[in-house]
Each structure stands twice: as C-alpha cells, then as structure tokens.
Predicted model as a PDB file, atoms N, CA, C, CB and O in Angstrom, pLDDT in the B-factor column:
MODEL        1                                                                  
ATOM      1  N   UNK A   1      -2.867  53.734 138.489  1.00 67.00           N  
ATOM      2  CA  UNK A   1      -3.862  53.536 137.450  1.00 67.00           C  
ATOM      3  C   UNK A   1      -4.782  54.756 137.348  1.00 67.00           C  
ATOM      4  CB  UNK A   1      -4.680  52.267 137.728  1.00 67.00           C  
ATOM      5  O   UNK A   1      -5.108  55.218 136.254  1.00 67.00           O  
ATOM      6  N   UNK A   2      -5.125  55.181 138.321  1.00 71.00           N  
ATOM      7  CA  UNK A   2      -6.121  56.466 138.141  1.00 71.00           C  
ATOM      8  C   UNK A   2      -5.285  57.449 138.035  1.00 71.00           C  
ATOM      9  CB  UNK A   2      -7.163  56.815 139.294  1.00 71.00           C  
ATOM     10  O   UNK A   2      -6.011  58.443 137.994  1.00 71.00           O  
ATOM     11  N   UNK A   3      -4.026  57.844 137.953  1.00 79.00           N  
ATOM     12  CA  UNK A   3      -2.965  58.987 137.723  1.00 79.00           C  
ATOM     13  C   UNK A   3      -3.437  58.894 136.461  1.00 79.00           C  
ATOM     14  CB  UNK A   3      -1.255  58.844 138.016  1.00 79.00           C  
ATOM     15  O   UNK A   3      -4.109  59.841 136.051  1.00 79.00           O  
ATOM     16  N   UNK A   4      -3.111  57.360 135.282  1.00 83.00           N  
ATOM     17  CA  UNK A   4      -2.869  57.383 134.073  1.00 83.00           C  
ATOM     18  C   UNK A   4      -4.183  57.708 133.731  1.00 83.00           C  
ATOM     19  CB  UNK A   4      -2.245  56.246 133.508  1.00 83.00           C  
ATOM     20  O   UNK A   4      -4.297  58.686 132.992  1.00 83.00           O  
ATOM     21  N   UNK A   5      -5.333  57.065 134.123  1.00 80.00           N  
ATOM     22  CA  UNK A   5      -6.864  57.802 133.624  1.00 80.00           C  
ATOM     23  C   UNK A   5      -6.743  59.323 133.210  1.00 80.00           C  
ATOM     24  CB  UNK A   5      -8.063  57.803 134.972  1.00 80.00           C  
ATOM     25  O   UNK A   5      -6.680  59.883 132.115  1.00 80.00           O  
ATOM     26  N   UNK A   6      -6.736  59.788 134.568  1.00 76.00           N  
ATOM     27  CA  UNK A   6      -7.039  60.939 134.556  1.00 76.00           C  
ATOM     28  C   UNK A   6      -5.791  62.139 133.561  1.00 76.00           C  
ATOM     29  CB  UNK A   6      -7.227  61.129 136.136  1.00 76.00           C  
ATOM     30  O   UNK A   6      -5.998  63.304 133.222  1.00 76.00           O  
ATOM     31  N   UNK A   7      -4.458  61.220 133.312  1.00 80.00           N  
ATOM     32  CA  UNK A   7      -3.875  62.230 132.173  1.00 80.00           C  
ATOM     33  C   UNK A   7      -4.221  61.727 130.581  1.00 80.00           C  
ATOM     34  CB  UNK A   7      -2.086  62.306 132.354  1.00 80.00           C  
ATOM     35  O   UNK A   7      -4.296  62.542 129.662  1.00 80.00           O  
ATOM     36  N   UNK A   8      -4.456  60.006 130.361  1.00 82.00           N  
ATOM     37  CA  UNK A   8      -5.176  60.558 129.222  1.00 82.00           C  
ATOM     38  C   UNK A   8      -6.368  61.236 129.077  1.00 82.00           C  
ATOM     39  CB  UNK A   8      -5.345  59.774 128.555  1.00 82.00           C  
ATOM     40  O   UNK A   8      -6.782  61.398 127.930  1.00 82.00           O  
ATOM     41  N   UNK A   9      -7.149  61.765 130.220  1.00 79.00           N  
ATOM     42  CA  UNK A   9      -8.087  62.538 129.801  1.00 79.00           C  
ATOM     43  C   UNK A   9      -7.880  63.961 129.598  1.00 79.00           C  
ATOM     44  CB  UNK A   9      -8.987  62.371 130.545  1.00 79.00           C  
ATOM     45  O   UNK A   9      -8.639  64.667 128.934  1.00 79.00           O  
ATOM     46  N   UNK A  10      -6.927  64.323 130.133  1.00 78.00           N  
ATOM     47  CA  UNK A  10      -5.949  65.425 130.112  1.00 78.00           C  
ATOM     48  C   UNK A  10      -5.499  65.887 128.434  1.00 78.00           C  
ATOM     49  CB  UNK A  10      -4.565  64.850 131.034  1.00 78.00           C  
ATOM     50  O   UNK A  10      -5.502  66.965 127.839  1.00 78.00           O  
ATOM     51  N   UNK A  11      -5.139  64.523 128.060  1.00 81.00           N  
ATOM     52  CA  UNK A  11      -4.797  64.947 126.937  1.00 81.00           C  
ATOM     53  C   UNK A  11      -5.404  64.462 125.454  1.00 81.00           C  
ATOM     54  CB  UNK A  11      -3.591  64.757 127.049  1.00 81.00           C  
ATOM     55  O   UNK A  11      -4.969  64.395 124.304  1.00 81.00           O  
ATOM     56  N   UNK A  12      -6.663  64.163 126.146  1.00 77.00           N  
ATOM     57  CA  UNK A  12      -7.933  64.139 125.317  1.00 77.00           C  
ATOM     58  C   UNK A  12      -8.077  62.231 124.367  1.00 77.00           C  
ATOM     59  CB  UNK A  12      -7.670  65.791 123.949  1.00 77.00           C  
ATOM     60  O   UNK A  12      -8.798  61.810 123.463  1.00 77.00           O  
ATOM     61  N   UNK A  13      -7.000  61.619 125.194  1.00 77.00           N  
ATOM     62  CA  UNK A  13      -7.026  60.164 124.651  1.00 77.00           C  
ATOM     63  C   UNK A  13      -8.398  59.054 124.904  1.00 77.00           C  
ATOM     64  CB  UNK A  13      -5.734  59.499 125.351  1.00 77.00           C  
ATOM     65  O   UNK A  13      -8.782  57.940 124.547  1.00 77.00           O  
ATOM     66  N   UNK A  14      -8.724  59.960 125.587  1.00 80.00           N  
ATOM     67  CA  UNK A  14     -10.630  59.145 126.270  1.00 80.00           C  
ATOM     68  C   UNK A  14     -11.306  59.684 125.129  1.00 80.00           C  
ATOM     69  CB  UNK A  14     -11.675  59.928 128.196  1.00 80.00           C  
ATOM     70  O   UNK A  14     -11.335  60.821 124.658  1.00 80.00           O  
ATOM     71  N   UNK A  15     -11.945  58.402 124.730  1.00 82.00           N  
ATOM     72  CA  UNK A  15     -13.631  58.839 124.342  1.00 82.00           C  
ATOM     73  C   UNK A  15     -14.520  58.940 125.045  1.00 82.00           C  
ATOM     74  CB  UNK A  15     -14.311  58.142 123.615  1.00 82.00           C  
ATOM     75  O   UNK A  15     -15.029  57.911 125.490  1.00 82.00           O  
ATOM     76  N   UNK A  16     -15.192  60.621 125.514  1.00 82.00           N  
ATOM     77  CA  UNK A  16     -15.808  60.461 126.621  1.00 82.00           C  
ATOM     78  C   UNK A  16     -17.178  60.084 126.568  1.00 82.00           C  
ATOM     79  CB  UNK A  16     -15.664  61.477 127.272  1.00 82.00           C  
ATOM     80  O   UNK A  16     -17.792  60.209 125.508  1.00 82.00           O  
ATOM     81  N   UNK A  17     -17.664  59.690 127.468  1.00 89.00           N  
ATOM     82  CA  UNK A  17     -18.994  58.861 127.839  1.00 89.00           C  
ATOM     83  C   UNK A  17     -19.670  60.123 128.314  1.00 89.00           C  
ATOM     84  CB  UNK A  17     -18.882  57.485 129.097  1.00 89.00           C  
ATOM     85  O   UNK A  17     -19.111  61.111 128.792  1.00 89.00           O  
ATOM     86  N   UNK A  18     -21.123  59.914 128.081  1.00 92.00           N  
ATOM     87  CA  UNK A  18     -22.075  61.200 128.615  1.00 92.00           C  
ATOM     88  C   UNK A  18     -22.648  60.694 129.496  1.00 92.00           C  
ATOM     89  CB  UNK A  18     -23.124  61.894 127.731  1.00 92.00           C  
ATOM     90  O   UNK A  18     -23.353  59.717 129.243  1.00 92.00           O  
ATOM     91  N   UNK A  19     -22.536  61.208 130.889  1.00 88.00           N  
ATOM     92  CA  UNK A  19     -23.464  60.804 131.785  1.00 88.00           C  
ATOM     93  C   UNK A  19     -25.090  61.653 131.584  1.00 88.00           C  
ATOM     94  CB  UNK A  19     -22.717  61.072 133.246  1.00 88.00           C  
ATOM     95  O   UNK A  19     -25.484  62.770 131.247  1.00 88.00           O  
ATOM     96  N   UNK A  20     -25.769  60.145 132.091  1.00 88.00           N  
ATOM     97  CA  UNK A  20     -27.257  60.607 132.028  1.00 88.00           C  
ATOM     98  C   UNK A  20     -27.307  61.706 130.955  1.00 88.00           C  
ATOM     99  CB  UNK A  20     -27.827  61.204 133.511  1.00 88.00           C  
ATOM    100  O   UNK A  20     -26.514  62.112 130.105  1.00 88.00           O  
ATOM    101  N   UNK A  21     -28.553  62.023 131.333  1.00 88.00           N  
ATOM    102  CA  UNK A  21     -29.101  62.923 130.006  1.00 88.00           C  
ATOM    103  C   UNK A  21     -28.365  64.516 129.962  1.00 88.00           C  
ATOM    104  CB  UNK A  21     -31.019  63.155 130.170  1.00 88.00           C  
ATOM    105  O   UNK A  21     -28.996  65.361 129.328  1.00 88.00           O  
ATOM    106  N   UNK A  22     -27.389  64.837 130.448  1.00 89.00           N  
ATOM    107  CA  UNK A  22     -26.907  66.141 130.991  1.00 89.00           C  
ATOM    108  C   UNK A  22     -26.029  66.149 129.771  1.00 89.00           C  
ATOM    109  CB  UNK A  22     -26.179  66.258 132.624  1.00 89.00           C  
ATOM    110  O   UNK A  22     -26.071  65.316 128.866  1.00 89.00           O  
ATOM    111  N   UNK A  23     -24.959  67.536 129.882  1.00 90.00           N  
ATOM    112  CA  UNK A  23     -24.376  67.794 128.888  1.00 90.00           C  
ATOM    113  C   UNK A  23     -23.011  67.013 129.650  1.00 90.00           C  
ATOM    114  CB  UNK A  23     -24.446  69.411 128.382  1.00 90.00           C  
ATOM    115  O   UNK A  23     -22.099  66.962 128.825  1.00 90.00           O  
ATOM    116  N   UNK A  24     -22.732  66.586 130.568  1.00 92.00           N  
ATOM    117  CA  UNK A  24     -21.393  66.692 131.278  1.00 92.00           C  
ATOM    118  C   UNK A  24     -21.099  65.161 130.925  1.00 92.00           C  
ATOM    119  CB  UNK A  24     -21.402  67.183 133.086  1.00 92.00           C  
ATOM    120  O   UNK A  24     -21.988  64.528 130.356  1.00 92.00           O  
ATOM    121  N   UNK A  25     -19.667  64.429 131.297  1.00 92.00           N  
ATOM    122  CA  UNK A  25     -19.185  63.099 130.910  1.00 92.00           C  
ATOM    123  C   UNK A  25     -18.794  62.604 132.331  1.00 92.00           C  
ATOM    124  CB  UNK A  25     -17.909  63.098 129.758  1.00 92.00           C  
ATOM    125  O   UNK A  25     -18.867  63.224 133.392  1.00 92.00           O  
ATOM    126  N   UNK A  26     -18.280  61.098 132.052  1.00 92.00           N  
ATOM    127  CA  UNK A  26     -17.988  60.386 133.248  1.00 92.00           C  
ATOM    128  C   UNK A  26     -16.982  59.649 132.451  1.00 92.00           C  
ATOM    129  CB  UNK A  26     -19.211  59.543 134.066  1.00 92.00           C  
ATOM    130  O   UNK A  26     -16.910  59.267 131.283  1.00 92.00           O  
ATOM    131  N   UNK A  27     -16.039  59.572 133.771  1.00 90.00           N  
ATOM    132  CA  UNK A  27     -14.887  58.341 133.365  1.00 90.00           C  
ATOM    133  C   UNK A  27     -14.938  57.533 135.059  1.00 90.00           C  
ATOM    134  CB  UNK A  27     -12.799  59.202 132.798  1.00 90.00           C  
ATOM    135  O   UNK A  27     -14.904  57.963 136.212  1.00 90.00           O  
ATOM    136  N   UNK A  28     -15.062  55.791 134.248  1.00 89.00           N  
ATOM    137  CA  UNK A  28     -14.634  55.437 135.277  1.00 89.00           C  
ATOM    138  C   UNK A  28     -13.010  55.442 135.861  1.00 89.00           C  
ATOM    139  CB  UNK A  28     -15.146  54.406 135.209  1.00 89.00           C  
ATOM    140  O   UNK A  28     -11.878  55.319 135.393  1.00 89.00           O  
ATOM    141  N   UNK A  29     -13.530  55.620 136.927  1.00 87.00           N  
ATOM    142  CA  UNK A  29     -11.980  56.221 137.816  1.00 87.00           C  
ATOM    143  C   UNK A  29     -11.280  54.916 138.687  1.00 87.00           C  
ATOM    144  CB  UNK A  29     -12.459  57.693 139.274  1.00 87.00           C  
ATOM    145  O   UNK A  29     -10.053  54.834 138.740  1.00 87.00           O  
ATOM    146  N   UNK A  30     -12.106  53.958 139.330  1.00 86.00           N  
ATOM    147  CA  UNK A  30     -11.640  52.627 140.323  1.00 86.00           C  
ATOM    148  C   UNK A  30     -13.033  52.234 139.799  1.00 86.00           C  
ATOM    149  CB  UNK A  30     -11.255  52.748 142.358  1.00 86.00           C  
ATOM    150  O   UNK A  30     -13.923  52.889 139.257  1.00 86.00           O  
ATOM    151  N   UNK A  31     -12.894  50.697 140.213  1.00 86.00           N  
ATOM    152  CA  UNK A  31     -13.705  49.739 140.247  1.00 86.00           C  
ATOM    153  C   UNK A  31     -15.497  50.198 140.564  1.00 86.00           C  
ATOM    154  CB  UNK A  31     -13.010  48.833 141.313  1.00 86.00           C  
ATOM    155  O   UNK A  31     -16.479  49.887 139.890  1.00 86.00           O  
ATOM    156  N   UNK A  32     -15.403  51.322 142.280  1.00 88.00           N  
ATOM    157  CA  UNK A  32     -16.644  51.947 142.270  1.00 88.00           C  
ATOM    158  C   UNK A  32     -16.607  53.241 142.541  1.00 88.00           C  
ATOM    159  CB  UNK A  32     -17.476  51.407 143.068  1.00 88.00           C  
ATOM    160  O   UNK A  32     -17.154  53.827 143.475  1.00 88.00           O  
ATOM    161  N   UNK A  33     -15.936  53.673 141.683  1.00 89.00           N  
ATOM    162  CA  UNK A  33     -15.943  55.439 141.126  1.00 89.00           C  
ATOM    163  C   UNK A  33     -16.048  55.829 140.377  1.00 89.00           C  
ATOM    164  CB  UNK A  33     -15.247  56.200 141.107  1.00 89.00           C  
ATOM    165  O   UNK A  33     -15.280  55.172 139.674  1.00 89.00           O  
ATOM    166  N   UNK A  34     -16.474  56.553 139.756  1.00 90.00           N  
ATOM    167  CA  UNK A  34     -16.794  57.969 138.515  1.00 90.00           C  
ATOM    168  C   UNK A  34     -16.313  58.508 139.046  1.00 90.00           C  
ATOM    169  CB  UNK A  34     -18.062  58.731 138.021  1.00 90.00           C  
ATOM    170  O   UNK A  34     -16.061  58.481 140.250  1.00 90.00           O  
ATOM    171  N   UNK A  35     -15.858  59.647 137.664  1.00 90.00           N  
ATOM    172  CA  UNK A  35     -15.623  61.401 138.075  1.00 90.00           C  
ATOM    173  C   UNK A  35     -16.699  61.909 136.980  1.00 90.00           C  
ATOM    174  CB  UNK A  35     -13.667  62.230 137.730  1.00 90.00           C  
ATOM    175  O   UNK A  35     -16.873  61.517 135.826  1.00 90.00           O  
ATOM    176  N   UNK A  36     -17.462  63.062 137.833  1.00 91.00           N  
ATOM    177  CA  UNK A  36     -17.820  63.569 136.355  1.00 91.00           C  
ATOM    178  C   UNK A  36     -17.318  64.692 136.029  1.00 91.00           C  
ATOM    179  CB  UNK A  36     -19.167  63.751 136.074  1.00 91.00           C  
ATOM    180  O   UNK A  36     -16.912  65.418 136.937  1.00 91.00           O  
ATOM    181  N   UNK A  37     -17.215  65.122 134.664  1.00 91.00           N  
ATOM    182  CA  UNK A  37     -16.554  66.291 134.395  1.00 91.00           C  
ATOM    183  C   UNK A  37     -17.298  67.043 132.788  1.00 91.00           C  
ATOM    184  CB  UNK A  37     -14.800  65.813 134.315  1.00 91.00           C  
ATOM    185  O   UNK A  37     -17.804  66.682 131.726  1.00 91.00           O  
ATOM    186  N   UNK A  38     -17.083  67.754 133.219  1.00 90.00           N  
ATOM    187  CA  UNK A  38     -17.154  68.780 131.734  1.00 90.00           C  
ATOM    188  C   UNK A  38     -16.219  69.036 130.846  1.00 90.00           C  
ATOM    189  CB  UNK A  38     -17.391  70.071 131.941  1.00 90.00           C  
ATOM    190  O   UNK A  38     -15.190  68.480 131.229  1.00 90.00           O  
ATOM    191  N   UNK A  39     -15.964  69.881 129.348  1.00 86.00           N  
ATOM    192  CA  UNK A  39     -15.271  69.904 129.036  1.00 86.00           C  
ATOM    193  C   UNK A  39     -15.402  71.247 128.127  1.00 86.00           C  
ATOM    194  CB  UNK A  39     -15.037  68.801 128.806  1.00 86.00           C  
ATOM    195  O   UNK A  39     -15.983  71.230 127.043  1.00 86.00           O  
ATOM    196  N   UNK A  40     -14.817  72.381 128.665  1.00 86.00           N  
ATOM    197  CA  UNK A  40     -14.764  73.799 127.752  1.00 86.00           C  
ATOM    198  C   UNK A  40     -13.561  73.932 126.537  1.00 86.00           C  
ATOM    199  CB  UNK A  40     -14.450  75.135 128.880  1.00 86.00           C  
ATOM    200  O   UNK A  40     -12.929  73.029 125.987  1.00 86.00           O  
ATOM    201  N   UNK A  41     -13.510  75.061 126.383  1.00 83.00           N  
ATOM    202  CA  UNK A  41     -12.970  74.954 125.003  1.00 83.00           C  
ATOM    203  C   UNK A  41     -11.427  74.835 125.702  1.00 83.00           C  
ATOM    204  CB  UNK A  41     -13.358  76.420 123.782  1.00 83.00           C  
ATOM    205  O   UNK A  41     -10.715  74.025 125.108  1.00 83.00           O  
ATOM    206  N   UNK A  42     -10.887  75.401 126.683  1.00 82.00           N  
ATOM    207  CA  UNK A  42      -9.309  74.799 127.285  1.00 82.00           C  
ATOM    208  C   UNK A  42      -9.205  74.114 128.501  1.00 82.00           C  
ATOM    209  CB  UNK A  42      -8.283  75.907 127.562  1.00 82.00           C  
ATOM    210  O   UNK A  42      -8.176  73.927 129.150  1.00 82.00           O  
ATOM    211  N   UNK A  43     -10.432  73.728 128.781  1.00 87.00           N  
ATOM    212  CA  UNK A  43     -10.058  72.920 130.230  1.00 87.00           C  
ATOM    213  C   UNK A  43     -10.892  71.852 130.500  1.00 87.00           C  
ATOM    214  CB  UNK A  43     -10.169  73.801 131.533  1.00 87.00           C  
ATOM    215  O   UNK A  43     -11.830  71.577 129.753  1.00 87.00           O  
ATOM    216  N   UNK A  44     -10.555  71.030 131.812  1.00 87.00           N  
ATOM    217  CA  UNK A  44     -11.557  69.678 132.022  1.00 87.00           C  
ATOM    218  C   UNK A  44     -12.051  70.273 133.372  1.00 87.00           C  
ATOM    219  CB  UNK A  44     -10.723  67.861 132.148  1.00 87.00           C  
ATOM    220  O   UNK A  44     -11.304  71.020 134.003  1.00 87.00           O  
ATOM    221  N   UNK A  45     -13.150  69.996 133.777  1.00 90.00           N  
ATOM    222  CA  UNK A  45     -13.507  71.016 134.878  1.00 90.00           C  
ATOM    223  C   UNK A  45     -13.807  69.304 135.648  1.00 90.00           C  
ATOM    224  CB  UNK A  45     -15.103  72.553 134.553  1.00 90.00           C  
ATOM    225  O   UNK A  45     -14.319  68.357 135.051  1.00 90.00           O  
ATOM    226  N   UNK A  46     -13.520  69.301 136.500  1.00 88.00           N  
ATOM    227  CA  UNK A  46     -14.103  68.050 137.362  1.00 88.00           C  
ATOM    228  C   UNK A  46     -15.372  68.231 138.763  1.00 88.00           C  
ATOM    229  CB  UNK A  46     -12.635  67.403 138.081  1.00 88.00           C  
ATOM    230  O   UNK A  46     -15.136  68.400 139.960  1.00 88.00           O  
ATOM    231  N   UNK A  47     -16.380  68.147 138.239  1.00 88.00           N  
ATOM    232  CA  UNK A  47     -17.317  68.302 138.943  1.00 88.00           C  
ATOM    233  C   UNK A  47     -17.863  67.359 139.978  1.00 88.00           C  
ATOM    234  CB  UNK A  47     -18.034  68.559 138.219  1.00 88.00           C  
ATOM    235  O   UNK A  47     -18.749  67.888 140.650  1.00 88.00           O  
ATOM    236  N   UNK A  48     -17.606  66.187 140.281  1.00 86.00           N  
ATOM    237  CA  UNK A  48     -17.735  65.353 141.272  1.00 86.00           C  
ATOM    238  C   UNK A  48     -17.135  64.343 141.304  1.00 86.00           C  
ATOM    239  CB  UNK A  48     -18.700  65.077 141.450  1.00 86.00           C  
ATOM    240  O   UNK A  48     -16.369  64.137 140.362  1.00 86.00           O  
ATOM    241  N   UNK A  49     -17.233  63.386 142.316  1.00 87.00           N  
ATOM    242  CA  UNK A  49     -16.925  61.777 142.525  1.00 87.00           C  
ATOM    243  C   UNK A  49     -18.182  61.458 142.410  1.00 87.00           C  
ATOM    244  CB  UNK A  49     -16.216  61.168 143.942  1.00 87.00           C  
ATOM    245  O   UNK A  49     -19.056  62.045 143.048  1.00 87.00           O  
ATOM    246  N   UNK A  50     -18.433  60.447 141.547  1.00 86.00           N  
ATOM    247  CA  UNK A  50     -19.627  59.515 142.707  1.00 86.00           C  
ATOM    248  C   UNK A  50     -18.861  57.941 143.108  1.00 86.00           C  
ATOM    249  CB  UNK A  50     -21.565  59.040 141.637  1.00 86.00           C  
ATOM    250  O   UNK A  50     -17.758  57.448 142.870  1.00 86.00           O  
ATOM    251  N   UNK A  51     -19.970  57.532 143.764  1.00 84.00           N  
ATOM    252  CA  UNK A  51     -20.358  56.193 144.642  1.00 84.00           C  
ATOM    253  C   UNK A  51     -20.859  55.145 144.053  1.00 84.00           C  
ATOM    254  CB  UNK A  51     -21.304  56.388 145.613  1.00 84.00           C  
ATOM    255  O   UNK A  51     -22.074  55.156 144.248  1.00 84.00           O  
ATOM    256  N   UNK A  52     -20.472  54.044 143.294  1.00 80.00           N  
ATOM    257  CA  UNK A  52     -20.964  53.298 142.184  1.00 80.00           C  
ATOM    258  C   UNK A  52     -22.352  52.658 143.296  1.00 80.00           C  
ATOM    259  CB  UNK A  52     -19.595  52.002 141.373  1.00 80.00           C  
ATOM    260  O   UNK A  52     -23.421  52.263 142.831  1.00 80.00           O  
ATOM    261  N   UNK A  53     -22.039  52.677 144.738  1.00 79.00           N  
ATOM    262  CA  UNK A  53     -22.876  51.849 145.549  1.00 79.00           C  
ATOM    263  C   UNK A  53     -23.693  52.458 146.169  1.00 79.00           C  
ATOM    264  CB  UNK A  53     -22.322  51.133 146.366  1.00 79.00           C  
ATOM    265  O   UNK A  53     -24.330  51.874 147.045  1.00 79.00           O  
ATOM    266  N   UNK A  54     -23.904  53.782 145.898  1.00 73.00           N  
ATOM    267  CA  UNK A  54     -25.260  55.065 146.217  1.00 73.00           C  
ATOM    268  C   UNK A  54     -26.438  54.644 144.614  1.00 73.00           C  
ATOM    269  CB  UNK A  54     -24.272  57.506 146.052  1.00 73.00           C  
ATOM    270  O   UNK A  54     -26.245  53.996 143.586  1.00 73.00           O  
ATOM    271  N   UNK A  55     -27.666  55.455 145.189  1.00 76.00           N  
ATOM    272  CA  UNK A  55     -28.579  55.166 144.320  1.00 76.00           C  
ATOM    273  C   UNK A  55     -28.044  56.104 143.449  1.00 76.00           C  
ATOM    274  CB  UNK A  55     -30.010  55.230 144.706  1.00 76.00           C  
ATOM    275  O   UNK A  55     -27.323  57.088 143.617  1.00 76.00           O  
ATOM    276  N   UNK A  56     -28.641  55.495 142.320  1.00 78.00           N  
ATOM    277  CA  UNK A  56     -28.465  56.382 140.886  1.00 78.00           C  
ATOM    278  C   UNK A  56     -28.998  57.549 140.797  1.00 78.00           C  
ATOM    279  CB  UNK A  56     -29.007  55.800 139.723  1.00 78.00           C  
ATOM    280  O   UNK A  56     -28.464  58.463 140.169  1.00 78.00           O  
ATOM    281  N   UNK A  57     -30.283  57.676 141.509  1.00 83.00           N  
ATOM    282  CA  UNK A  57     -30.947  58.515 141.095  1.00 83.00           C  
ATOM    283  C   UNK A  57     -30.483  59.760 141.910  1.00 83.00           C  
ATOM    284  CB  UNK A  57     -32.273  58.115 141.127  1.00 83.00           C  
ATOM    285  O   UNK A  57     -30.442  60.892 141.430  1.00 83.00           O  
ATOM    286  N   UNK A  58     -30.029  59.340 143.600  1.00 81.00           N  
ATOM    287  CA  UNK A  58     -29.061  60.311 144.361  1.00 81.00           C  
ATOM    288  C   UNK A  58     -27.712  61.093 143.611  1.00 81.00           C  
ATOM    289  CB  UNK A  58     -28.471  59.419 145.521  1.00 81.00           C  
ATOM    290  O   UNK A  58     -27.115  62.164 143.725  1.00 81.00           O  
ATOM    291  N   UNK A  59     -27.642  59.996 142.874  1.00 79.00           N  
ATOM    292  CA  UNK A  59     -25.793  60.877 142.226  1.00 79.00           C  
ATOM    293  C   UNK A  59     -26.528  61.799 141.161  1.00 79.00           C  
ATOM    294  CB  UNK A  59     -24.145  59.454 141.064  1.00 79.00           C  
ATOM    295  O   UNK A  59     -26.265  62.986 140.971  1.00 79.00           O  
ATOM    296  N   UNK A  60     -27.635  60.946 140.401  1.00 81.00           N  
ATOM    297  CA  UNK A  60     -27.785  62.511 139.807  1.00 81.00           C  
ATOM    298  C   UNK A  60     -28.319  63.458 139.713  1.00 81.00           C  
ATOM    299  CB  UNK A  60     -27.824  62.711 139.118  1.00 81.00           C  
ATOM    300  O   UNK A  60     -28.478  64.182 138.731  1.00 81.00           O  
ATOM    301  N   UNK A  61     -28.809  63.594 141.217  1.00 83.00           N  
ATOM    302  CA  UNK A  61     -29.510  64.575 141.879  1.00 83.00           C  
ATOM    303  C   UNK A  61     -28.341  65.726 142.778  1.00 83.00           C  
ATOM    304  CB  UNK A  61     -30.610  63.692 142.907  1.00 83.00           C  
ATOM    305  O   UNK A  61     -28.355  66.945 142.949  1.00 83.00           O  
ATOM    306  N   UNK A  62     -27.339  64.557 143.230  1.00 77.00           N  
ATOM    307  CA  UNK A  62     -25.723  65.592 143.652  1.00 77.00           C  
ATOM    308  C   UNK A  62     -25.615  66.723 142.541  1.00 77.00           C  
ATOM    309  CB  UNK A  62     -23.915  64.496 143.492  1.00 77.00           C  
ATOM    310  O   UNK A  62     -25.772  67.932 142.713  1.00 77.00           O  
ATOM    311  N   UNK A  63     -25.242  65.903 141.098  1.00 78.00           N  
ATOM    312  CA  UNK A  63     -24.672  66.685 140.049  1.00 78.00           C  
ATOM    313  C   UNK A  63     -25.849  67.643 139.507  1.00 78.00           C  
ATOM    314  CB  UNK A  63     -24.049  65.713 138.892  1.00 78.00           C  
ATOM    315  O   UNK A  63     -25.641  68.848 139.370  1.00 78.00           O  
ATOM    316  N   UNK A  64     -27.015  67.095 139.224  1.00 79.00           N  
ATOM    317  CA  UNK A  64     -27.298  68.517 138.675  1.00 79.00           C  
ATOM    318  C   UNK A  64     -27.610  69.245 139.630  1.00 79.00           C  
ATOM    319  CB  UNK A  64     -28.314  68.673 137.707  1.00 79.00           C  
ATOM    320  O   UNK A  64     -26.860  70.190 139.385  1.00 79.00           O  
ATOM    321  N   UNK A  65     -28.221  69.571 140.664  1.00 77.00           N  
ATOM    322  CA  UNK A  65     -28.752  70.471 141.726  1.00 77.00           C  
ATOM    323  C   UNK A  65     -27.326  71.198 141.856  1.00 77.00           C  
ATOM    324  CB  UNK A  65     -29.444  69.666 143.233  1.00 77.00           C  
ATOM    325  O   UNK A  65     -27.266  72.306 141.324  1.00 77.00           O  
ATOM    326  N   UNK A  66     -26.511  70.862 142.306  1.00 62.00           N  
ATOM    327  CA  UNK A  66     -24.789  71.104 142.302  1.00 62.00           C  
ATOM    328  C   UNK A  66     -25.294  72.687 141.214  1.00 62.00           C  
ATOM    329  CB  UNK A  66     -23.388  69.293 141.227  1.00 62.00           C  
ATOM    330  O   UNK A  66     -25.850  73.743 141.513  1.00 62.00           O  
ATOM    331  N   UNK A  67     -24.792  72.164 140.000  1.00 57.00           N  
ATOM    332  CA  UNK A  67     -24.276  72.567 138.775  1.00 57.00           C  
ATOM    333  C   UNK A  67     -25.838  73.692 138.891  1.00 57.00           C  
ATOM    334  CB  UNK A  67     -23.968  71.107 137.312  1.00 57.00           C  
ATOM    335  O   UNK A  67     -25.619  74.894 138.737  1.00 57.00           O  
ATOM    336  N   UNK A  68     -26.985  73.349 139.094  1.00 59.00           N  
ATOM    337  CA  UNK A  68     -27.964  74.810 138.915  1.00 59.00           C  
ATOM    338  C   UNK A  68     -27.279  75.922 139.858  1.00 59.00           C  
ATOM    339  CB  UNK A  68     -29.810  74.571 139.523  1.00 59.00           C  
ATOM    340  O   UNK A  68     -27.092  77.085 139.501  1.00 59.00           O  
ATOM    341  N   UNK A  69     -26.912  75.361 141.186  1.00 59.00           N  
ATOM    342  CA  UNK A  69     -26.571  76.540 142.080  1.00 59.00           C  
ATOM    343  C   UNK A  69     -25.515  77.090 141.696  1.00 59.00           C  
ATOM    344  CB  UNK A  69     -26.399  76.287 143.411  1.00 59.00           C  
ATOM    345  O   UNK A  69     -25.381  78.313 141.750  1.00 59.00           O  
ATOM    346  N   UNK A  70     -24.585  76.284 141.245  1.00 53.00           N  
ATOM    347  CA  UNK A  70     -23.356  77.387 140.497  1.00 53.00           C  
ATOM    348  C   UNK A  70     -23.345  79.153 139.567  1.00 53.00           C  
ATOM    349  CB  UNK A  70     -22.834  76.397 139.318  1.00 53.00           C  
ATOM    350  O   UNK A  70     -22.285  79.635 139.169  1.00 53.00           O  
TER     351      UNK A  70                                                      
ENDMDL                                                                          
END                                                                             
C-alpha cells in the first residue's frame, strides 16, 4: 500500500495537501505516518517522516528548522 502511495505521487495522481503554513505537502503514508515533501519543476524531494503520535508542534519544528539549515 505505501509502494502504491508513493508512485501515484510519482506520477502526480495525488492532490497534494499543504502541510501547515509552509510551502511543502504531506501525504499520508500508514495509519501514523506522513511524508513530507516538496515539489520542483522535475522532482519530488522527500523531506521527512513524521510521527502522527509526536506533538504537532515538534514535527513542525523537525521540518522547518531542517529545511532553514539546508
């Protein structure tokens, strides 16, 4: 099931969801997973997992702090 997620996102069959206020998206991946990811003009960049059972405010403190240091 998460093979097939992750190739229709591959091949752009998701409508993607925007996580939080950022520019980047989320697909749920299992029951308590996200991925989040970006999306440039030829690629899907996958920028994290989260933890549906971590605080919210921790995951999106992973992703953006992450993404400034890049």
């Amino acid at each position: 099931m998460k093979e097939k997620k992750i190739a229709l996102l591959g091949n752009g069959n998701l409508i993607p969801q925007k996580y939080e206020d950022t520019e980047f998206h989320k697909l749920l991946l299992t029951k308590h997973n996200y991925i989040i990811y970006e999306i440039t003009t030829d690629q899907i960049n996958l920028l994290h997992m989260i933890n549906n059972f971590r605080n919210p405010d921790h995951n999106y403190n992973l992703i953006t702090k992450r993404v400034d240091e890049l």
